[in-house]
KEDRENMAR-706102 format. One record per atom (N, C-alpha, C): atom name; x, y, z. Coordinates in nm, 3 decimals. Layout:
N
+------+---------+---------+---------+
: site :       x :       y :       z :
+------+---------+---------+---------+
:   CA :       X :       Y :       Z :
...
+------+---------+---------+---------+
END
This chain:
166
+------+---------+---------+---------+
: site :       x :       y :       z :
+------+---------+---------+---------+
:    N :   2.199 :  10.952 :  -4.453 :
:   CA :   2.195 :  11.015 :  -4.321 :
:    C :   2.054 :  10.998 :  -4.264 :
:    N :   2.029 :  10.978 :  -4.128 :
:   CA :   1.916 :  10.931 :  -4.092 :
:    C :   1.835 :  11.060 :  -4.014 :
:    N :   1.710 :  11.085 :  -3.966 :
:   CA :   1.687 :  11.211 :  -3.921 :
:    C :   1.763 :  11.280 :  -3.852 :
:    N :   1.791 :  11.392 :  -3.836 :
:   CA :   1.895 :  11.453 :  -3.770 :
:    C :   1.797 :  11.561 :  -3.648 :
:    N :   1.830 :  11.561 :  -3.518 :
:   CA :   1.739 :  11.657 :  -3.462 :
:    C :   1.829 :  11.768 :  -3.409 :
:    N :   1.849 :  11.876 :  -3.428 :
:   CA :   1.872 :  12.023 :  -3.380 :
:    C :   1.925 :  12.049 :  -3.263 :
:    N :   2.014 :  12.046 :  -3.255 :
:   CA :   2.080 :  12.074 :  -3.094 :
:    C :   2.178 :  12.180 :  -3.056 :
:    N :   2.165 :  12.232 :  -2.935 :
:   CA :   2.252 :  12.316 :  -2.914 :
:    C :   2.377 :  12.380 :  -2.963 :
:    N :   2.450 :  12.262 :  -2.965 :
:   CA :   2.571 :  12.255 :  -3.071 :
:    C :   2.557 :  12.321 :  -3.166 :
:    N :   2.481 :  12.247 :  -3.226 :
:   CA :   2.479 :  12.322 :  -3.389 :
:    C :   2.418 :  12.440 :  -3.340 :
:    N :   2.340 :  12.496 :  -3.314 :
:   CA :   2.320 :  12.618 :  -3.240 :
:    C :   2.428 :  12.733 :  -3.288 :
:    N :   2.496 :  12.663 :  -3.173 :
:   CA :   2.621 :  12.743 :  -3.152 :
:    C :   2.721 :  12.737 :  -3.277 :
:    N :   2.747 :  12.633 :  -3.327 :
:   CA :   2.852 :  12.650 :  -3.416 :
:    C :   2.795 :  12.701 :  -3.572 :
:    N :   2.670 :  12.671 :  -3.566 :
:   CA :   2.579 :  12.808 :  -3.670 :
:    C :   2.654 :  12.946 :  -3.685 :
:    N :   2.632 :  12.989 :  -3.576 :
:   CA :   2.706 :  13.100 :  -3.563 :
:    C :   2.851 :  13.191 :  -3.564 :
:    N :   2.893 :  13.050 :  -3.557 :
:   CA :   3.022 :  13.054 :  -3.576 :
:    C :   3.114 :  12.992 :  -3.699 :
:    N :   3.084 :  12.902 :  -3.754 :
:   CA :   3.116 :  12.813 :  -3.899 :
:    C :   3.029 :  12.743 :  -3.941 :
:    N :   2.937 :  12.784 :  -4.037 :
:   CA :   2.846 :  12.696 :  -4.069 :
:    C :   2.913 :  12.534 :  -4.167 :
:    N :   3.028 :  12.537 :  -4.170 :
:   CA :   3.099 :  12.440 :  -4.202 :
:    C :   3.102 :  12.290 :  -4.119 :
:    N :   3.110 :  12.372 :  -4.029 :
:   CA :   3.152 :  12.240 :  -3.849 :
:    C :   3.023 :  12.230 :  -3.817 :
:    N :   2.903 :  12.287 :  -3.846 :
:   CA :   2.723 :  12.232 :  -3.879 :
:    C :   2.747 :  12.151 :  -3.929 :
:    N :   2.796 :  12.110 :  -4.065 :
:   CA :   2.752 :  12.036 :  -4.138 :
:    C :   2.902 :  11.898 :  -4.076 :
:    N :   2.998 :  11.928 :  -4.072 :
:   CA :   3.114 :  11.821 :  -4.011 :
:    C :   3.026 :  11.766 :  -3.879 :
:    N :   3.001 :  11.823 :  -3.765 :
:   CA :   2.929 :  11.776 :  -3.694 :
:    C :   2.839 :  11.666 :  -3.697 :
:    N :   2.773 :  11.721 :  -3.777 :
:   CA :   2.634 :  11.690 :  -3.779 :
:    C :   2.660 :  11.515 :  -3.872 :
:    N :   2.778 :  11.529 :  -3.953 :
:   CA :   2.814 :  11.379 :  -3.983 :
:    C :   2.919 :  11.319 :  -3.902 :
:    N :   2.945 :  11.327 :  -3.808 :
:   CA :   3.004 :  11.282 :  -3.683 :
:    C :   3.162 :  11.273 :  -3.768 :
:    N :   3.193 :  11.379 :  -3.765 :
:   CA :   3.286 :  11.418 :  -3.805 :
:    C :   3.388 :  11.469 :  -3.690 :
:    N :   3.430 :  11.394 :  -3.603 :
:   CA :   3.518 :  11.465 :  -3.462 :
:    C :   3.597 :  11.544 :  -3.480 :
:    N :   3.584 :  11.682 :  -3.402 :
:   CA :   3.709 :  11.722 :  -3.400 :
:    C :   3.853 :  11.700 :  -3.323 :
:    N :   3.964 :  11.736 :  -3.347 :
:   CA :   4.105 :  11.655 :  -3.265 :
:    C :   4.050 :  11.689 :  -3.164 :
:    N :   4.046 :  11.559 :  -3.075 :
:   CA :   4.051 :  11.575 :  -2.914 :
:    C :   4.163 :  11.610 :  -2.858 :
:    N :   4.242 :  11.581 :  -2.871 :
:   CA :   4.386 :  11.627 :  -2.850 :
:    C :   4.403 :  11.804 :  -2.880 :
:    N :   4.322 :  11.863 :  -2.913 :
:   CA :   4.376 :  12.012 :  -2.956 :
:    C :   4.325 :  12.045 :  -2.797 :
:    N :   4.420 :  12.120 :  -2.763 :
:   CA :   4.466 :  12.222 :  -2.633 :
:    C :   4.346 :  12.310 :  -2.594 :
:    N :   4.262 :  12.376 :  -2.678 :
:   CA :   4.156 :  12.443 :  -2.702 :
:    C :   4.050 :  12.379 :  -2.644 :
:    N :   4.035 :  12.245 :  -2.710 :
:   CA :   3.915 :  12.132 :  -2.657 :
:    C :   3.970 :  12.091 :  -2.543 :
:    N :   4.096 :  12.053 :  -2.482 :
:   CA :   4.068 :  12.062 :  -2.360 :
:    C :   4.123 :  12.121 :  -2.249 :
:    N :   4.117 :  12.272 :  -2.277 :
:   CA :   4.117 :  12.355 :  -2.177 :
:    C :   3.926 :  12.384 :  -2.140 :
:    N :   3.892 :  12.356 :  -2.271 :
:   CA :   3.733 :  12.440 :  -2.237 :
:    C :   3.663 :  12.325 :  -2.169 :
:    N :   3.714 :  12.150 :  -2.200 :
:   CA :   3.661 :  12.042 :  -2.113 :
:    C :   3.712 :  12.078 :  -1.928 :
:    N :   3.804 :  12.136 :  -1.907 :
:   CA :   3.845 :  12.157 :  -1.811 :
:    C :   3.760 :  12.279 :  -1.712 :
:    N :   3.730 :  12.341 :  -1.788 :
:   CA :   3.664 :  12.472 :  -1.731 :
:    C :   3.467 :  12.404 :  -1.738 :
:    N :   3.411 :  12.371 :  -1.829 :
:   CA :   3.341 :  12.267 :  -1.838 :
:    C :   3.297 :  12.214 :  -1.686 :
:    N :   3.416 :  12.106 :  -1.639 :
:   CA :   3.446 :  12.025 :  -1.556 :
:    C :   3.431 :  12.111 :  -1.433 :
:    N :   3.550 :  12.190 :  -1.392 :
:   CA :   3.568 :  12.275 :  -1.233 :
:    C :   3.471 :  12.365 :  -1.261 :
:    N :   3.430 :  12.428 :  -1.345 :
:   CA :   3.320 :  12.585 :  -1.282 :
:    C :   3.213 :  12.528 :  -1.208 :
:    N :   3.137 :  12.557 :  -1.151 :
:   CA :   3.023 :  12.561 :  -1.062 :
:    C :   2.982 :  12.423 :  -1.035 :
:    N :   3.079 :  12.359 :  -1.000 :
:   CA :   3.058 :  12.236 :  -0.915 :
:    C :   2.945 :  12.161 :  -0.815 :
:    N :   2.928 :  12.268 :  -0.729 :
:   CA :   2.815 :  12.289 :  -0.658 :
:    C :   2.672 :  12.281 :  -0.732 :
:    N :   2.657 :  12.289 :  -0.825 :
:   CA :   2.523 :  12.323 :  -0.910 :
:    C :   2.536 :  12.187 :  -1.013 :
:    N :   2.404 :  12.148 :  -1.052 :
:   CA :   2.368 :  11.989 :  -1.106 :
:    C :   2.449 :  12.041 :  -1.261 :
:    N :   2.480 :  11.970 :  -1.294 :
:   CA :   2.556 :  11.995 :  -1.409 :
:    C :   2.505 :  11.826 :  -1.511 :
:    N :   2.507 :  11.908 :  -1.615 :
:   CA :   2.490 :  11.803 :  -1.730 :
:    C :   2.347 :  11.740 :  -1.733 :
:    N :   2.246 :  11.785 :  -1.743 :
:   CA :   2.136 :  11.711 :  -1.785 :
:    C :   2.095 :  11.705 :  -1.895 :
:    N :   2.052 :  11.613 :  -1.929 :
:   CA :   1.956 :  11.568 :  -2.133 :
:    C :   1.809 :  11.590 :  -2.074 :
:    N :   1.803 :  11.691 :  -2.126 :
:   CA :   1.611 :  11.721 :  -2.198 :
:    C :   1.610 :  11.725 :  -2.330 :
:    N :   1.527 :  11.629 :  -2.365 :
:   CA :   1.494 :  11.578 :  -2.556 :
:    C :   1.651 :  11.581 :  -2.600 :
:    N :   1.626 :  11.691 :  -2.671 :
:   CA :   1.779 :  11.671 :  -2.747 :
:    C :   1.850 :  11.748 :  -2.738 :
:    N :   1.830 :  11.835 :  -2.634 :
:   CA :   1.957 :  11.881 :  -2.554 :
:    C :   2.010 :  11.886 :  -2.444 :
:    N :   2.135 :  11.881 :  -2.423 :
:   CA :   2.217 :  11.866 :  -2.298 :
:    C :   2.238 :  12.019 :  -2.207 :
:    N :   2.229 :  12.016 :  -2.112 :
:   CA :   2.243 :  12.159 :  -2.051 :
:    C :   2.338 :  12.151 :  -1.932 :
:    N :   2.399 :  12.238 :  -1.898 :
:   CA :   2.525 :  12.233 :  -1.863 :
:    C :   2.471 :  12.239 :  -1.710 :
:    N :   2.376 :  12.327 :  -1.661 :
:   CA :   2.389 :  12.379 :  -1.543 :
:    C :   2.232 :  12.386 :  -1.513 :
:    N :   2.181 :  12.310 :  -1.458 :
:   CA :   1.992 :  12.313 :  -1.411 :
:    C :   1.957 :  12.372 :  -1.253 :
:    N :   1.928 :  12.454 :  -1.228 :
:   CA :   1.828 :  12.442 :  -1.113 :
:    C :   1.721 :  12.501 :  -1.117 :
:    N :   1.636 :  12.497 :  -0.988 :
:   CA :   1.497 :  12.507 :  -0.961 :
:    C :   1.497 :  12.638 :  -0.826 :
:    N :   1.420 :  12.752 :  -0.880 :
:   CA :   1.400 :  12.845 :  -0.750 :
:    C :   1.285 :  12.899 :  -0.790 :
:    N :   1.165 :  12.892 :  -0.630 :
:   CA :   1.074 :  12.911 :  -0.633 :
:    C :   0.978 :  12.854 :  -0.721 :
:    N :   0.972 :  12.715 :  -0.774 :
:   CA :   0.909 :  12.658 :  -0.896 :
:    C :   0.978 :  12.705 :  -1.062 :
:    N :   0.990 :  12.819 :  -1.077 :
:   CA :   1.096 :  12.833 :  -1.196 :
:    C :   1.245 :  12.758 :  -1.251 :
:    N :   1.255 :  12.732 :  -1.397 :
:   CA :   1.352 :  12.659 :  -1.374 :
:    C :   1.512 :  12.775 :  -1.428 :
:    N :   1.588 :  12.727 :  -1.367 :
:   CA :   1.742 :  12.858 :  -1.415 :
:    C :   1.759 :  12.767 :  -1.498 :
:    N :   1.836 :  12.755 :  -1.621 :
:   CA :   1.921 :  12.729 :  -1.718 :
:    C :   2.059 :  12.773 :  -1.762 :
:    N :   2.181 :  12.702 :  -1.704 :
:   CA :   2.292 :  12.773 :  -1.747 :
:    C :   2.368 :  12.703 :  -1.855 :
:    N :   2.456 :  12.779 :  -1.898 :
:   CA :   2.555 :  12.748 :  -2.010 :
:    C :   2.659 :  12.787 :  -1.977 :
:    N :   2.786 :  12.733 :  -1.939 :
:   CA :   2.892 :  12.744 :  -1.903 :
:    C :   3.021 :  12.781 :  -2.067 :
:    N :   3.052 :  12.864 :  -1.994 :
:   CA :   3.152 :  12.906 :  -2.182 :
:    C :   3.311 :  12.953 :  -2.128 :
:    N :   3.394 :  12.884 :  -2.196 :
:   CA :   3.560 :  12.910 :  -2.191 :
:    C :   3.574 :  13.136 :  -2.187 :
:    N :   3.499 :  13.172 :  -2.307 :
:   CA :   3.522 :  13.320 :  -2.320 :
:    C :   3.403 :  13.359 :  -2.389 :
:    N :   3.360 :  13.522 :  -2.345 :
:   CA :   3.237 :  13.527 :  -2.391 :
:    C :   3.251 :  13.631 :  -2.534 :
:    N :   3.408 :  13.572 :  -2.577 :
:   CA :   3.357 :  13.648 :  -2.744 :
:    C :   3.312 :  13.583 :  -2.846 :
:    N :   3.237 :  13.491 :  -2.805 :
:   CA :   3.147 :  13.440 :  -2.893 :
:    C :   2.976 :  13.442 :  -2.835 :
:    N :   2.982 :  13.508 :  -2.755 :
:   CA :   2.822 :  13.550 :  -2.704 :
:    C :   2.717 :  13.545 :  -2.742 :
:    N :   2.701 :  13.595 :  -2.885 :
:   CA :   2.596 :  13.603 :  -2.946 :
:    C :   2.572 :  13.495 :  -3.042 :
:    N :   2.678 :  13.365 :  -3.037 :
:   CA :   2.645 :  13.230 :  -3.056 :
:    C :   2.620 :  13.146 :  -2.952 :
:    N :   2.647 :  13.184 :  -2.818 :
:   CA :   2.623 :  13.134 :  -2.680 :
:    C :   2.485 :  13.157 :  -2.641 :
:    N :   2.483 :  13.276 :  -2.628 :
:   CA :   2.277 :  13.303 :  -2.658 :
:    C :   2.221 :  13.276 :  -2.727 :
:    N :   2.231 :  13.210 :  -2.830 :
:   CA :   2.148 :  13.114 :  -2.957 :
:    C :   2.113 :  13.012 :  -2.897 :
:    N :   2.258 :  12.954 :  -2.835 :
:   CA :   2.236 :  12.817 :  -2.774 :
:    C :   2.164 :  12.789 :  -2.696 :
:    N :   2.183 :  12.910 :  -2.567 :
:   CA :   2.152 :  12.882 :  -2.503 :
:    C :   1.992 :  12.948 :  -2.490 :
:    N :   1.950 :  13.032 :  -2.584 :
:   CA :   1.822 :  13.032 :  -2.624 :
:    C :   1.741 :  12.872 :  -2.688 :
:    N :   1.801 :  12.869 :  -2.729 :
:   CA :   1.771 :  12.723 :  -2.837 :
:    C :   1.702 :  12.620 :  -2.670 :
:    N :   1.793 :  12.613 :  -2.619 :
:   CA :   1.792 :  12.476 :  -2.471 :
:    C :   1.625 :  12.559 :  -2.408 :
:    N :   1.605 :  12.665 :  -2.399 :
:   CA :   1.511 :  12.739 :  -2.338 :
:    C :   1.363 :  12.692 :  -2.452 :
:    N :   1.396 :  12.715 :  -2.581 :
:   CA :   1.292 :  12.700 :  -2.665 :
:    C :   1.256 :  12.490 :  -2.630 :
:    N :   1.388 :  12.414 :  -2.648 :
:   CA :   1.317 :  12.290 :  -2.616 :
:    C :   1.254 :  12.285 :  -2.449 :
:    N :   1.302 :  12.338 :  -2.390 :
:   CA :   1.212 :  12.320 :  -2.254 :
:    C :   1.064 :  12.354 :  -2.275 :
:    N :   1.052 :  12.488 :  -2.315 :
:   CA :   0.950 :  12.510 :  -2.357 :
:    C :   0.851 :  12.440 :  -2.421 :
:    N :   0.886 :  12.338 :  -2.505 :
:   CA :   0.810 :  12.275 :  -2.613 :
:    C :   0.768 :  12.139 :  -2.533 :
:    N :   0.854 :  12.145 :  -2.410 :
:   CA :   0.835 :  12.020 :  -2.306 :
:    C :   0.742 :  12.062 :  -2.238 :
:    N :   0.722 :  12.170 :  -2.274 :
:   CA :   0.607 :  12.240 :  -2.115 :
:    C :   0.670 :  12.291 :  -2.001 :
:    N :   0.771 :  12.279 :  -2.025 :
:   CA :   0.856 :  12.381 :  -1.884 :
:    C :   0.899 :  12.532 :  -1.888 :
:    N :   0.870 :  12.620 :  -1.812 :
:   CA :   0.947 :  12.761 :  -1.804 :
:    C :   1.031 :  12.789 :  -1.795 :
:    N :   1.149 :  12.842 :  -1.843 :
:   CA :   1.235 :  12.906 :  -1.753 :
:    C :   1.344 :  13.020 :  -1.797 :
:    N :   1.432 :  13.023 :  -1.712 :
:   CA :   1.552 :  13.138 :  -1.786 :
:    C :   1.693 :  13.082 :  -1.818 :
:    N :   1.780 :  13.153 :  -1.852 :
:   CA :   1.888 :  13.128 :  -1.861 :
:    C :   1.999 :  13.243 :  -1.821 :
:    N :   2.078 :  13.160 :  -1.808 :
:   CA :   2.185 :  13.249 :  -1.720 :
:    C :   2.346 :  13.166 :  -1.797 :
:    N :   2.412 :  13.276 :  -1.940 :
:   CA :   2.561 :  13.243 :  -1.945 :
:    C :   2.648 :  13.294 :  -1.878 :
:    N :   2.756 :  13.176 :  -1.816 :
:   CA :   2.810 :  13.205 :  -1.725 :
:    C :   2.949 :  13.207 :  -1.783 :
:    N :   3.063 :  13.291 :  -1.783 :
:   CA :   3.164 :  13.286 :  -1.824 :
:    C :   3.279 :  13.309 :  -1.683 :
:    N :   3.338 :  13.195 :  -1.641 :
:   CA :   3.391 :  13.179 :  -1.553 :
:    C :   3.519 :  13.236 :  -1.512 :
:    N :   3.601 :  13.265 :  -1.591 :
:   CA :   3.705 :  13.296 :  -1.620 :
:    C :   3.723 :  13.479 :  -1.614 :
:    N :   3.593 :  13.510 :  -1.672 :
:   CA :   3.576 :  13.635 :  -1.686 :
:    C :   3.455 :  13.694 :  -1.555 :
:    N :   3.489 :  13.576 :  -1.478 :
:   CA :   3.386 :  13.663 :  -1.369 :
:    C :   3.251 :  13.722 :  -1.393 :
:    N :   3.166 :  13.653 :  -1.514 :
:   CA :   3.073 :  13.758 :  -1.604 :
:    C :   2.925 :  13.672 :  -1.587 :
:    N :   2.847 :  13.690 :  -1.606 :
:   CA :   2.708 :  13.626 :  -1.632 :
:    C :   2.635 :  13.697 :  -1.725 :
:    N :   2.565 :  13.669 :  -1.804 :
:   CA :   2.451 :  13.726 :  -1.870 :
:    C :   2.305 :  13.670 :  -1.870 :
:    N :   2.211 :  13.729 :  -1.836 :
:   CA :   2.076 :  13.660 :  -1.845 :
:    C :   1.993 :  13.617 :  -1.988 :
:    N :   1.959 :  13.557 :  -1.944 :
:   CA :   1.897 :  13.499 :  -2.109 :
:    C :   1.758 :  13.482 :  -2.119 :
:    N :   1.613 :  13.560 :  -2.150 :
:   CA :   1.518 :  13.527 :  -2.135 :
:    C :   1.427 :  13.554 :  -2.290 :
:    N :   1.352 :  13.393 :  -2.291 :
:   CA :   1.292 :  13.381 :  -2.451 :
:    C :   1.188 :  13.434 :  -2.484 :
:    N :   1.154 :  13.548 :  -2.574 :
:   CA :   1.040 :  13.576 :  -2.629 :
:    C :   0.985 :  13.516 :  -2.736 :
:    N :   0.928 :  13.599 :  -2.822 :
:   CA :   0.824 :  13.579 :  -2.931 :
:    C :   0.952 :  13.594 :  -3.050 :
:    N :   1.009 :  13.713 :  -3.064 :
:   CA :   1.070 :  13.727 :  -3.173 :
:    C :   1.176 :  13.649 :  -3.139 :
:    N :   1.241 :  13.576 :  -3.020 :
:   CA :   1.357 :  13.489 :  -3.060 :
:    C :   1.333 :  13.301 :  -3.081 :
:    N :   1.145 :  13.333 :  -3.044 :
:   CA :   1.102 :  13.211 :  -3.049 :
:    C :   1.126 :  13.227 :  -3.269 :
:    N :   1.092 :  13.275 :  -3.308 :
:   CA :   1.077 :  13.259 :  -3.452 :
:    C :   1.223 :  13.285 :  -3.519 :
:    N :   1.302 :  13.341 :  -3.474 :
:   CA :   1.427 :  13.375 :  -3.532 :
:    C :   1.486 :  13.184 :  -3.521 :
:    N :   1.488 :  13.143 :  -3.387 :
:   CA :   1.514 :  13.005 :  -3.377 :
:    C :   1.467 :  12.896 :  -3.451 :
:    N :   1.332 :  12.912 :  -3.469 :
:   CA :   1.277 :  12.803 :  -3.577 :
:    C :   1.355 :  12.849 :  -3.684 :
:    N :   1.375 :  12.951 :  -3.745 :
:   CA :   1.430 :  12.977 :  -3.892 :
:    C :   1.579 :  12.911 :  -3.909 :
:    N :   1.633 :  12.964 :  -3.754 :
:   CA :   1.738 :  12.872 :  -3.785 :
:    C :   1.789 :  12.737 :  -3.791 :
:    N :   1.703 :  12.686 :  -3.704 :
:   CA :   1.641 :  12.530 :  -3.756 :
:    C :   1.664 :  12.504 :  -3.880 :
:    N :   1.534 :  12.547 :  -3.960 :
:   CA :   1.543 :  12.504 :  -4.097 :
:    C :   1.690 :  12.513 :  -4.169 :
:    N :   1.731 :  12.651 :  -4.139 :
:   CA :   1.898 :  12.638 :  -4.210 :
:    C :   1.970 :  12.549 :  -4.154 :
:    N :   1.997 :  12.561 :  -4.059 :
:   CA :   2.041 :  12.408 :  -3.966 :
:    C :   2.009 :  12.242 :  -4.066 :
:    N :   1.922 :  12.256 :  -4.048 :
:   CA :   1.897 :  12.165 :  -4.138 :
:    C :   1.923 :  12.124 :  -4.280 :
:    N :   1.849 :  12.213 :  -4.352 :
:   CA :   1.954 :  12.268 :  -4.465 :
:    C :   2.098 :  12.214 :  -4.517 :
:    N :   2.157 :  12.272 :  -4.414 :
:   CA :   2.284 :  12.276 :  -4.398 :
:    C :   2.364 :  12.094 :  -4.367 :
:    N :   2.290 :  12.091 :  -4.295 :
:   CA :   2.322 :  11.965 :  -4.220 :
:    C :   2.298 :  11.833 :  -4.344 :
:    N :   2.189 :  11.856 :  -4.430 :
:   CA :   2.132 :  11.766 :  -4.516 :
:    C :   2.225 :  11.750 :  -4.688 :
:    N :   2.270 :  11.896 :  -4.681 :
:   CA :   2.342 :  11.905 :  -4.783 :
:    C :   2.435 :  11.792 :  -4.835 :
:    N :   2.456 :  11.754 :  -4.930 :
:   CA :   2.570 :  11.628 :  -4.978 :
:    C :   2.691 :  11.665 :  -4.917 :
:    N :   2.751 :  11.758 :  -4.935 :
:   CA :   2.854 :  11.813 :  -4.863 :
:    C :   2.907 :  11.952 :  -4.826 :
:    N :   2.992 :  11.957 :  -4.729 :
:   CA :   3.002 :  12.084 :  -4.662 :
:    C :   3.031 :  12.194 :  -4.752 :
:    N :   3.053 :  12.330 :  -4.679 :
:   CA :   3.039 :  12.415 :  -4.749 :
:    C :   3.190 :  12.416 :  -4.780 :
:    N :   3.253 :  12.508 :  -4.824 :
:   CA :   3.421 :  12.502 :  -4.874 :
:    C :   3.450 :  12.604 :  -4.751 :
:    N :   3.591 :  12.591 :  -4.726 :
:   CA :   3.604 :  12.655 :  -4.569 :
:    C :   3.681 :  12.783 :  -4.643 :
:    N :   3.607 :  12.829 :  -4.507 :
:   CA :   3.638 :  13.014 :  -4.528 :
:    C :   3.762 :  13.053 :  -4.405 :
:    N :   3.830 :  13.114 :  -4.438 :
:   CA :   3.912 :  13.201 :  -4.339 :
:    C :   3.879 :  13.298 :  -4.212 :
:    N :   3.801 :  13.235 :  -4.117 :
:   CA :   3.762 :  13.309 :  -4.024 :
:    C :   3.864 :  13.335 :  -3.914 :
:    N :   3.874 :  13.382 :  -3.779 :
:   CA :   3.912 :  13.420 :  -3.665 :
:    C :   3.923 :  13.296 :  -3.619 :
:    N :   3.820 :  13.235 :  -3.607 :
:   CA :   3.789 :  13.138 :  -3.535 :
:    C :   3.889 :  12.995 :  -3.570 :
:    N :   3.915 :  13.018 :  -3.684 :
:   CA :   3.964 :  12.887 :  -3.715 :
:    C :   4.178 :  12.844 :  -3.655 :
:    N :   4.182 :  12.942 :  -3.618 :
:   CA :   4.279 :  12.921 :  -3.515 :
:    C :   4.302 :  12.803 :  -3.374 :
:    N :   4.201 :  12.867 :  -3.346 :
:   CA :   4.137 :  12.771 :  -3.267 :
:    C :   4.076 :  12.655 :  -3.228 :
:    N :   4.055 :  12.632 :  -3.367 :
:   CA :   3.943 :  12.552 :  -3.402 :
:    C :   3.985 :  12.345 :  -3.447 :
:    N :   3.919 :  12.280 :  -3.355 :
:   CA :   3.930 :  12.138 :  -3.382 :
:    C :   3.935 :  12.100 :  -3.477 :
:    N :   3.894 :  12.176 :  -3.582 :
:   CA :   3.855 :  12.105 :  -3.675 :
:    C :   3.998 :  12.181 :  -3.836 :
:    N :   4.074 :  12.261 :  -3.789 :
:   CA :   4.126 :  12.316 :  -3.861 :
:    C :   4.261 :  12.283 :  -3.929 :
:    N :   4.347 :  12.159 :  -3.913 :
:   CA :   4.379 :  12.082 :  -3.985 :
:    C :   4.279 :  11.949 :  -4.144 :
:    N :   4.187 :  11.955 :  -4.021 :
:   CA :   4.075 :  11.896 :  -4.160 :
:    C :   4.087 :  12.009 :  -4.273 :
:    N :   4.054 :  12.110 :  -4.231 :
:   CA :   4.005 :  12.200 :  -4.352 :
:    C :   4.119 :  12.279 :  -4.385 :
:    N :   4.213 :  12.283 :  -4.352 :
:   CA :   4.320 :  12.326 :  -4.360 :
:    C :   4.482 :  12.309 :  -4.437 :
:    N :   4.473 :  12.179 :  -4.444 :
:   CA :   4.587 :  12.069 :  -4.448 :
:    C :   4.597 :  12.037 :  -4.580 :
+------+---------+---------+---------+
END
């Protein structure tokens, strides 16, 4: 496996299966065809149209960029926000690489469906909680192989759950 660099994604799916870290992270696809992946490509797609969508800074992709008053907004667009507190990782995470670019700014998850927003702004203690998870990230990612799959909530849902399943 060749260097691997830290991205949102894994971010997020840290938080949610540290299993699909490590599937990921060996380009391990999940079914495109599952209903799940693309209802959330769909919502993805139509929410906030109006607003620049999809930009790459270093090595992450961000869903939703603009600029007010010299500050920069940062959004993250999400299907449902019961996974939140892996959505604010992420979308903490996109805030920490701007940062490291030399840029300021905030973030704003937007859950479309649910009419909802949450603000997202990076300190000190989530600057270090993030590096740590890096390293596990990594960790994880470097390991010979994945972890053995666990029975979560999530895996209902989940692209990847005939792999681990079947």
């Amino acid at each position: 496996m060749e260097d691997l660099d830290v991205n949102g994604t894994l971010v997020w799916y840290y938080f949610v299966c540290k299993r699909e870290v490590w599937l990921m992270s060996h380009n391990i696809v999940p079914d495109q065809d599952d209903s799940n992946i693309e209802v959330g490509k769909f919502i993805h797609e139509k929410s906030y149209s109006r607003e620049k969508k999809e930009i790459t800074i270093g090595n992450v992709k961000v869903d939703v960029l603009n600029k007010k008053d010299g500050y920069l907004m940062v959004g993250e667009v999400k299907k449902t926000s019961k996974y939140a507190e892996s959505a604010k990782m992420q979308l903490s995470y996109y805030l920490l690489e701007l940062k490291r670019h030399g840029l300021e700014g905030t973030g704003v998850l937007m859950f479309p469906k649910e009419r909802k927003r949450i603000e997202i702004n990076l300190n000190d203690e989530l600057i270090r909680k993030l590096e740590k998870i890096e390293s596990e990230i990594l960790r994880i990612c470097y390991a010979e192989c994945p972890q053995e799959p666990k029975k979560i909530s999530f895996c209902t849902k989940c692209g990847y759950r005939e792999f681990c399943w079947s």
